[in-house]
MMTF fields as JSON, N, C-alpha, C and O atoms, coordinates in Angstrom:
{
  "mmtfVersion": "1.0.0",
  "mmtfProducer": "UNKNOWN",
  "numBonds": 395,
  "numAtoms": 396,
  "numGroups": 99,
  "numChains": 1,
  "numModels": 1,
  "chainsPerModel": [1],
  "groupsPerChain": [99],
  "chainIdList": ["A"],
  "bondAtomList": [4, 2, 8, 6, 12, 10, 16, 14, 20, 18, 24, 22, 28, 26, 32, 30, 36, 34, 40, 38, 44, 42, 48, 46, 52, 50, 56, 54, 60, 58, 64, 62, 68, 66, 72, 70, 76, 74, 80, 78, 84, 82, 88, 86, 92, 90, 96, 94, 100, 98, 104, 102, 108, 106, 112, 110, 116, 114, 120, 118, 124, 122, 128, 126, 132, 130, 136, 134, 140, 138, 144, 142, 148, 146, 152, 150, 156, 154, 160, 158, 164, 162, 168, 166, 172, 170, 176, 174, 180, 178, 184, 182, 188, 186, 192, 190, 196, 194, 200, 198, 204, 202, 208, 206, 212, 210, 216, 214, 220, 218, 224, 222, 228, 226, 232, 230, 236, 234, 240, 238, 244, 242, 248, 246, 252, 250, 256, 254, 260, 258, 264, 262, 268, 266, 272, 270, 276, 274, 280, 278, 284, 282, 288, 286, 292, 290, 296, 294, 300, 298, 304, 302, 308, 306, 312, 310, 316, 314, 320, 318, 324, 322, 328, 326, 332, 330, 336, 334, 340, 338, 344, 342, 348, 346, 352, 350, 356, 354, 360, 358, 364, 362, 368, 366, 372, 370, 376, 374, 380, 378, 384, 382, 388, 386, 392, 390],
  "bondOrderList": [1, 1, 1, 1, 1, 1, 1, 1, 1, 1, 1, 1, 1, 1, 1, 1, 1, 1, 1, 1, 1, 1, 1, 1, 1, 1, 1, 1, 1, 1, 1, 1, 1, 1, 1, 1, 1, 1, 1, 1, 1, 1, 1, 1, 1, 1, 1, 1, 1, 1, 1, 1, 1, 1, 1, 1, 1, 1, 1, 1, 1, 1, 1, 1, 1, 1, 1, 1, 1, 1, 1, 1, 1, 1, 1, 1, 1, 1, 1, 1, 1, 1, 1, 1, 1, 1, 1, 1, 1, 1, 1, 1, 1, 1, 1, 1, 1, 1],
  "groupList": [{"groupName": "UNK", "atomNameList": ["N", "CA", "C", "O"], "elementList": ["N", "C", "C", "O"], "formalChargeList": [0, 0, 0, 0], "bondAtomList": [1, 0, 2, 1, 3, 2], "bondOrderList": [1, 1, 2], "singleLetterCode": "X", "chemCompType": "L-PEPTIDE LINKING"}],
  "groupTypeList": [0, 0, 0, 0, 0, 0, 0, 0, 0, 0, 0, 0, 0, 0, 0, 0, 0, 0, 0, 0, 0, 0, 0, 0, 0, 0, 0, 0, 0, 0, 0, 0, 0, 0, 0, 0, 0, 0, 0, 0, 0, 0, 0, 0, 0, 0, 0, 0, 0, 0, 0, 0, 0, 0, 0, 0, 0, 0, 0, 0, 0, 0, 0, 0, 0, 0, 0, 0, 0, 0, 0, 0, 0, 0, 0, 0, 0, 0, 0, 0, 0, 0, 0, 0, 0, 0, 0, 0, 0, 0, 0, 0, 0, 0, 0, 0, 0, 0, 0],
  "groupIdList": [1, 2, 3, 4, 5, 6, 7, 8, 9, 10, 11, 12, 13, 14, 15, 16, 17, 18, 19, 20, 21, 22, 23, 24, 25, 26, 27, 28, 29, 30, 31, 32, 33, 34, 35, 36, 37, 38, 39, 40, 41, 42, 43, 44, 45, 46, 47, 48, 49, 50, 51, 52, 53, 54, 55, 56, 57, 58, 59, 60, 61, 62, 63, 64, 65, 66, 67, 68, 69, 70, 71, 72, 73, 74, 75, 76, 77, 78, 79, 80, 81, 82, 83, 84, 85, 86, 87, 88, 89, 90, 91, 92, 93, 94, 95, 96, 97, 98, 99],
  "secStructList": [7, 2, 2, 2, 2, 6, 6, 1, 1, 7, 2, 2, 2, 2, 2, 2, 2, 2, 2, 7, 7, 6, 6, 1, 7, 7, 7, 7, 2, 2, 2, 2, 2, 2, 2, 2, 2, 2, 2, 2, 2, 2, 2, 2, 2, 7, 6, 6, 7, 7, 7, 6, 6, 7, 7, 7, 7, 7, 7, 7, 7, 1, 3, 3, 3, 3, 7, 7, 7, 7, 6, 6, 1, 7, 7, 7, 3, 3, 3, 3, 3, 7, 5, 1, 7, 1, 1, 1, 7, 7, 5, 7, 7, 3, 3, 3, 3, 7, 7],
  "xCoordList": [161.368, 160.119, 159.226, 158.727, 158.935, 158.331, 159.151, 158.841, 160.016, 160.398, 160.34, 160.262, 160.376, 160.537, 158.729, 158.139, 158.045, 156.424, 155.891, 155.02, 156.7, 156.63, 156.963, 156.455, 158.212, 158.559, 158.393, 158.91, 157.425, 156.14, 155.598, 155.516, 154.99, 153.209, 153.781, 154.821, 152.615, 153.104, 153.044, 152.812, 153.345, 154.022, 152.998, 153.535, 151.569, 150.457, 150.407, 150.244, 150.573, 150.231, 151.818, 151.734, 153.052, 154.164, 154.041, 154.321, 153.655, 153.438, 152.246, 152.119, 151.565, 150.303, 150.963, 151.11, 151.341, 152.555, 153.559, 153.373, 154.117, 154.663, 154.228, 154.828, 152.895, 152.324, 151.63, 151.665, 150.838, 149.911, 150.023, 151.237, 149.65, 149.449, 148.085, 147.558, 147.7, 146.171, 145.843, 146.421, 144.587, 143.936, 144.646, 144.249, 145.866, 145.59, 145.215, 145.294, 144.461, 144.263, 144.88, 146.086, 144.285, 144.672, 144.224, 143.059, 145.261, 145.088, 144.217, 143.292, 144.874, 144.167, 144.26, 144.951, 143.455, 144.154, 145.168, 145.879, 145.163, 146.644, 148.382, 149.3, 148.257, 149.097, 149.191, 150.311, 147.942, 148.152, 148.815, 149.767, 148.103, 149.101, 150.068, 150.363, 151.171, 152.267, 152.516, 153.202, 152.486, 152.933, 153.017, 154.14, 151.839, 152.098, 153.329, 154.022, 153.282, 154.62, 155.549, 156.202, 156.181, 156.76, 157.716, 158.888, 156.406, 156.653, 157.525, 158.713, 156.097, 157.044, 158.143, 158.601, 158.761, 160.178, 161.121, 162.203, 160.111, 161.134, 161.43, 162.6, 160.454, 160.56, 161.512, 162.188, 161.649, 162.11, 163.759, 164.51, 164.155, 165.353, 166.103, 167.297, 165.22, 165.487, 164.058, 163.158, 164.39, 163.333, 163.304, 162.498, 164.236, 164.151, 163.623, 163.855, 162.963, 163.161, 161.908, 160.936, 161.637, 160.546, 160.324, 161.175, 158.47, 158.334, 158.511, 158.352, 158.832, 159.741, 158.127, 156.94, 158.548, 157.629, 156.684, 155.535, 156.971, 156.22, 156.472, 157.605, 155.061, 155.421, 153.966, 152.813, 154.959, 153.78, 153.579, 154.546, 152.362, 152.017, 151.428, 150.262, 151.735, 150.71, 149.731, 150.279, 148.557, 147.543, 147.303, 147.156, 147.286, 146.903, 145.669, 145.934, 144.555, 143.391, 142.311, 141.937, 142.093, 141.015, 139.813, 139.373, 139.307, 138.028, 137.973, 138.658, 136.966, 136.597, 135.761, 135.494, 134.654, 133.625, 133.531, 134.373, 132.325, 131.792, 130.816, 129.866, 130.438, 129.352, 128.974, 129.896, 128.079, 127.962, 126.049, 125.051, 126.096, 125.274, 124.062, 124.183, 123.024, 121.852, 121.068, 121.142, 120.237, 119.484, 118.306, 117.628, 117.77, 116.413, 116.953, 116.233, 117.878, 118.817, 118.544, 117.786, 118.839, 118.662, 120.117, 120.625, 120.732, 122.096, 122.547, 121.805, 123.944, 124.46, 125.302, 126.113, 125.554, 127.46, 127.028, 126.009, 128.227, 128.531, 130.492, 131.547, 129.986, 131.304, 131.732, 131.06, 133.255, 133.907, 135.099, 135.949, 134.809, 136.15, 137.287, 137.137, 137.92, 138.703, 138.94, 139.017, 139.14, 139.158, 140.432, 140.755, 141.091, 142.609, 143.405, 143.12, 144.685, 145.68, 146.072, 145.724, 146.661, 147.181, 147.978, 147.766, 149.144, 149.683, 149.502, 149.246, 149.601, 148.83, 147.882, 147.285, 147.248, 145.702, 145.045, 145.45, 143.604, 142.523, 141.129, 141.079, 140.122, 138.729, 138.249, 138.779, 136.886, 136.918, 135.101, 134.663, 134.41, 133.32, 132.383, 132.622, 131.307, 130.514, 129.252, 128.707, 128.964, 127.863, 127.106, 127.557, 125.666, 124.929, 124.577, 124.09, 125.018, 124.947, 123.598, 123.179, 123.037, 121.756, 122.647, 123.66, 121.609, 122.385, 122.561, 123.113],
  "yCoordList": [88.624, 89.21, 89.518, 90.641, 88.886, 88.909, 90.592, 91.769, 90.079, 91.29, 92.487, 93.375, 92.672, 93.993, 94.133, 95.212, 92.73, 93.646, 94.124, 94.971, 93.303, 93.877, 95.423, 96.022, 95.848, 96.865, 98.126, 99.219, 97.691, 98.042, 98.869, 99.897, 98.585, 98.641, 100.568, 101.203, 100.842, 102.242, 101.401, 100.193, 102.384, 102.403, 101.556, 101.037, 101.562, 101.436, 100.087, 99.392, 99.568, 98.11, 97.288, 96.083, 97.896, 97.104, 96.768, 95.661, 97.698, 97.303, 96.249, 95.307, 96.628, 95.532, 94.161, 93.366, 93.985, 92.821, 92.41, 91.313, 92.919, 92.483, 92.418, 91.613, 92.896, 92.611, 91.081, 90.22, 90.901, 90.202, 88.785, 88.585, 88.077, 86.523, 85.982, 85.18, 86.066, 85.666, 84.224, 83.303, 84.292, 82.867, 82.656, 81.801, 83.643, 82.951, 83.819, 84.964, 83.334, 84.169, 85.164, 85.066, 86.646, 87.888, 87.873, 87.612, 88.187, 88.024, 89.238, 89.056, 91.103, 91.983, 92.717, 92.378, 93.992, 94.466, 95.672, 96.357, 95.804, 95.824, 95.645, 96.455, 94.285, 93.462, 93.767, 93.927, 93.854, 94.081, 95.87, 96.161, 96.939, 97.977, 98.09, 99.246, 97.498, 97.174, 96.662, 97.558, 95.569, 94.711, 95.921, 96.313, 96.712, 97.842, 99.313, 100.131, 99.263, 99.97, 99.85, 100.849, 98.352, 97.525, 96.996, 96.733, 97.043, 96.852, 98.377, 98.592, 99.495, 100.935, 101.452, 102.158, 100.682, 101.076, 100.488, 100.904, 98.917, 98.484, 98.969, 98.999, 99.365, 99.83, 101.24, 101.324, 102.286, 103.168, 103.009, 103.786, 101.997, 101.535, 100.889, 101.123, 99.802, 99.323, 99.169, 98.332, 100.352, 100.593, 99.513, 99.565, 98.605, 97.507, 96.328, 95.307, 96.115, 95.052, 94.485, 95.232, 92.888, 92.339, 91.456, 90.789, 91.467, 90.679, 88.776, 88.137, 88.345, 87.024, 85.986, 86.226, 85.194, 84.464, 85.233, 84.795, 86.246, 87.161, 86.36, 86.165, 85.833, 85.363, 85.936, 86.238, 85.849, 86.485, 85.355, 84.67, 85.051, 84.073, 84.234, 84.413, 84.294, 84.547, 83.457, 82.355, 83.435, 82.283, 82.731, 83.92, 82.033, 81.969, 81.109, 80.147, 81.322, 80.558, 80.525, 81.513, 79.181, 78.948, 79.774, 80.732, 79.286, 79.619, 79.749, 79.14, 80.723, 81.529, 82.074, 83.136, 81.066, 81.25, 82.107, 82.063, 83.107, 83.502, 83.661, 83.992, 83.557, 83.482, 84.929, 85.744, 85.24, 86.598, 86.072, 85.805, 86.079, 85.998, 86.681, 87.906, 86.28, 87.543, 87.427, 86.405, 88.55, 87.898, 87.351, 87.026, 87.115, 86.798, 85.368, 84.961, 84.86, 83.482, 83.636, 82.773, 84.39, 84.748, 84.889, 85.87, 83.496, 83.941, 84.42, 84.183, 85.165, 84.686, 84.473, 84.908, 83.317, 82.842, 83.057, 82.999, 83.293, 83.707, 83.225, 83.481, 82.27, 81.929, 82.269, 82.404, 82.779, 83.291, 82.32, 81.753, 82.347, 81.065, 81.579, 81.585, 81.795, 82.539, 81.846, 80.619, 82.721, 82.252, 82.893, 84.071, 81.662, 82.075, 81.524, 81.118, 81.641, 80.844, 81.655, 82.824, 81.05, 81.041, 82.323, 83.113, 82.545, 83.754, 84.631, 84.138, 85.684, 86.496, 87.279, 87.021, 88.172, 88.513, 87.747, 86.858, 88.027, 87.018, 87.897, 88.998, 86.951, 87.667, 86.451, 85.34, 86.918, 86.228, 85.857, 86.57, 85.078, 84.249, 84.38, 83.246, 84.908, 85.023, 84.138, 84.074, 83.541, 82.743, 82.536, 82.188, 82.987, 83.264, 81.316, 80.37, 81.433, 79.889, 79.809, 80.722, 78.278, 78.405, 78.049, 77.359, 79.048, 79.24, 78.071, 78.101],
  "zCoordList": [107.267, 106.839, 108.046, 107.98, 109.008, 110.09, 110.73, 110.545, 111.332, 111.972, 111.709, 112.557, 110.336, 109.259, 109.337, 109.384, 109.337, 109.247, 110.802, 110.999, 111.944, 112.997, 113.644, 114.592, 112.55, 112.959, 112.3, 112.531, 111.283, 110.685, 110.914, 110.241, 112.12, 112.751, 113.285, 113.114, 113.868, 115.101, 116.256, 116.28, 117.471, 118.111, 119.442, 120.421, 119.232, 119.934, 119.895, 120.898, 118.5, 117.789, 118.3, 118.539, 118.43, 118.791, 120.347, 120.806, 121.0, 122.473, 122.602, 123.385, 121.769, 121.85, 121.721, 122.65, 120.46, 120.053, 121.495, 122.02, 121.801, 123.308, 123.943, 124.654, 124.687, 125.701, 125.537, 126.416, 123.895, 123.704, 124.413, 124.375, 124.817, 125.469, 124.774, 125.544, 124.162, 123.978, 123.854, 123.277, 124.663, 125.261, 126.742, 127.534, 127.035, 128.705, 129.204, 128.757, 130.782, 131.963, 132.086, 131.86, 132.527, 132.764, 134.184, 134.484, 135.167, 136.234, 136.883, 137.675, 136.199, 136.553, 135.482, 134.521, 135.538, 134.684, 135.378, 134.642, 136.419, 137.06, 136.421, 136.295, 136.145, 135.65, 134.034, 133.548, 133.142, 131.923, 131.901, 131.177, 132.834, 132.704, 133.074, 132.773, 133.762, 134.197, 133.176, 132.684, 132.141, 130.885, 130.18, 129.862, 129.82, 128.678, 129.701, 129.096, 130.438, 130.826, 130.49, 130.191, 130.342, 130.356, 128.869, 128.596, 128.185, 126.798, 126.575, 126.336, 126.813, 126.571, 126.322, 125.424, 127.897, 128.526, 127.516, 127.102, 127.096, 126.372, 125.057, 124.676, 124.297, 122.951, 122.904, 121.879, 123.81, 124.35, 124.388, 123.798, 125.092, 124.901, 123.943, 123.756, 123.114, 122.387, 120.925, 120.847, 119.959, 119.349, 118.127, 117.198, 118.273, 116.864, 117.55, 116.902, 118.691, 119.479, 119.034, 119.142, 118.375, 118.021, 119.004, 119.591, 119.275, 119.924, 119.685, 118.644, 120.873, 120.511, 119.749, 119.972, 119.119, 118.439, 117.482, 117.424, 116.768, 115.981, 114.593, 114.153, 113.834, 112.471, 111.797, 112.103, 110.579, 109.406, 108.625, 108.292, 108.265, 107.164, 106.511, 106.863, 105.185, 103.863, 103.646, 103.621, 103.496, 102.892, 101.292, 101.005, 100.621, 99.184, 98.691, 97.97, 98.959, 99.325, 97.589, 96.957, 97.279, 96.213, 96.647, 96.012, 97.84, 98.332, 99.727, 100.549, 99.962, 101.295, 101.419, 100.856, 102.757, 103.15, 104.239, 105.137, 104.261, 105.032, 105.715, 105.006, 107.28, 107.906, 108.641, 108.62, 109.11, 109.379, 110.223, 109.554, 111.039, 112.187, 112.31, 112.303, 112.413, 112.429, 113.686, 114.368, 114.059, 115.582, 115.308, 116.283, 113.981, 114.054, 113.155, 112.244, 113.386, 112.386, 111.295, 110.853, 110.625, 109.128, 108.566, 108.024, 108.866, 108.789, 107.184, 106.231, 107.023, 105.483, 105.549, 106.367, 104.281, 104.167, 102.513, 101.824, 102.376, 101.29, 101.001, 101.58, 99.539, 98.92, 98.313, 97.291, 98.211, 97.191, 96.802, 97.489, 95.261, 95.077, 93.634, 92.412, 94.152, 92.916, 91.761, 91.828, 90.134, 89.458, 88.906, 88.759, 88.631, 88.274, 89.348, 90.475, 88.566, 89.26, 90.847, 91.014, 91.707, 93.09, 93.248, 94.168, 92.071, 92.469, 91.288, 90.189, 91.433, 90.521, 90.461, 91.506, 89.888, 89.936, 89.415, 88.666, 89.811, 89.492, 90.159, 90.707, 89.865, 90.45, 91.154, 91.14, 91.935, 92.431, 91.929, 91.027, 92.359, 91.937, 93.023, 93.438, 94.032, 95.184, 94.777, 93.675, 95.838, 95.684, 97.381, 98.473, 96.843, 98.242, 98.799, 98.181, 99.949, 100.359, 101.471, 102.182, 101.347, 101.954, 103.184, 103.302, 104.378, 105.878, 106.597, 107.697]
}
């Protein structure tokens, strides 16, 4: 399943996927265009090629909060908690939360 949603994407988003490292140090960005060359060459040669450690995970979630930031702290979160079972359709329930 992973690979098939990897090989998915276009062509912009798969190199992205191979290049990606995220959270470490980028030395230049030198180095990151050389990586996206890189990736290129590779997709070019080998156009089924997934990047290594690529996983897809579904969440199936009761409830899910949101925060959303303001500049004068006027924040909002806002809850949504579904009603109805896990798999399936269902609706969902919003409720304005004090910030």
């Amino acid at each position: 399943m992973s690979a098939t949603e990897f090989l998915s994407r276009s062509p912009a988003s798969r190199v992205a996927g191979l290049v990606g490292r995220q959270s470490e140090p980028l030395g230049s960005m030198t180095a990151y265009d050389a990586a996206v060359r890189a990736a290129e060459a590779l997709l070019e040669d080998a156009p089924d090629a997934v990047a290594p450690g690529h996983t897809v995970y579904r969440l199936l979630a009761r409830e899910v909060e949101f925060w959303q930031g303001d500049r004068d702290r006027r924040h909002i979160r806002l809850l949504y908690v579904r009603n109805g079972p896990l798999a399936g359709p269902a609706s969902w329930t919003r409720t304005l939360l004090w910030p």
